[in-house]
N, C-alpha and C positions, 0 to 999 in steps of 0.2 A: 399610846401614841407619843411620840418623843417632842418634845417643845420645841417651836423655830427660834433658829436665830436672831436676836435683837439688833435690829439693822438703826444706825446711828437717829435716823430720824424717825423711830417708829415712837421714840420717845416724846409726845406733846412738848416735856420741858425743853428738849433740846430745839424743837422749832421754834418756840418762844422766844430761844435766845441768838436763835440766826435772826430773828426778828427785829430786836433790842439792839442787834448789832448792827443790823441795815440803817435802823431809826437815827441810832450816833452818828454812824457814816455819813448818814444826809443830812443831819442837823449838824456837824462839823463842817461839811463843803457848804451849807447855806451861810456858816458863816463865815468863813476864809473868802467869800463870793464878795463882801464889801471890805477884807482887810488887807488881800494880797492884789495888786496896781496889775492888770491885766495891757496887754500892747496891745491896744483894739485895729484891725487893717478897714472895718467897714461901721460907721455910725451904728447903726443899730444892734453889735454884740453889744454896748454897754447900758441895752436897756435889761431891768431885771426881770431876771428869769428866762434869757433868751433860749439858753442852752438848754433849759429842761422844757421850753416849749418848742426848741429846734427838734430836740432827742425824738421825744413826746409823737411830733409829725411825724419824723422820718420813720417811727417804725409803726404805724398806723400807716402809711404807703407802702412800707414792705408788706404788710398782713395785706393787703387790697392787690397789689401787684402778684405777691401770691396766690390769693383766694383767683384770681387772673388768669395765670399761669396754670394754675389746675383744671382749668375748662379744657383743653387741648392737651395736657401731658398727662392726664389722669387715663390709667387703662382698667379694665374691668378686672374684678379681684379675681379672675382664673387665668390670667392673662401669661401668666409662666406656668401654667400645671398642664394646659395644651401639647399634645403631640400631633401635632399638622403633617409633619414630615417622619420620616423613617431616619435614625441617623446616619441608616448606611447609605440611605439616598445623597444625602448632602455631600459636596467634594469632600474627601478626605478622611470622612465620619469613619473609614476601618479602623485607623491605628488612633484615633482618639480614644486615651486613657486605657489603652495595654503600654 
């Protein structure tokens, strides 16, 4: 049997280190968050931690607006494998794909 390909993250260490590298990234914007003077338009951006409890909401309302949106656009898993129609019934269906 020939051995798979080693796919960049199948390596533990390597996701440890996208990990370590998230960690730095957030612990460097937490602190540039009290060193660089931000132009605030509305009182409450300059309370801490707005932005990551702004971010935080908004995409916990997208997951719910979606989980939402899937009651009415969700079709049953045979829903393309269906032949209803003949496709020579349908206008045009002769010369579709010669």
């Amino acid at each position: 049997m020939a051995t798979e390909k080693q796919h960049l993250f199948d390596n533990p260490k390597n996701v440890q280190r996208v990990l370590y590298l998230l960690y730095f990234c957030c612990t460097v914007l937490f602190i540039l968050d009290f060193v660089i003077h931000r132009h605030l338009v509305h009182p409450w951006e300059g309370l801490l931690g707005f932005y990551a409890v702004y971010g935080f909401v908004s995409c916990v309302v997208l997951v719910l607006v979606a989980k939402w949106m899937r009651t009415f656009l969700m079709r049953e898993e045979s829903y393309y494998d269906r032949t209803e129609l003949d496709p020579k019934e349908i206008d045009g269906g002769e010369h579709v794909g010669h």
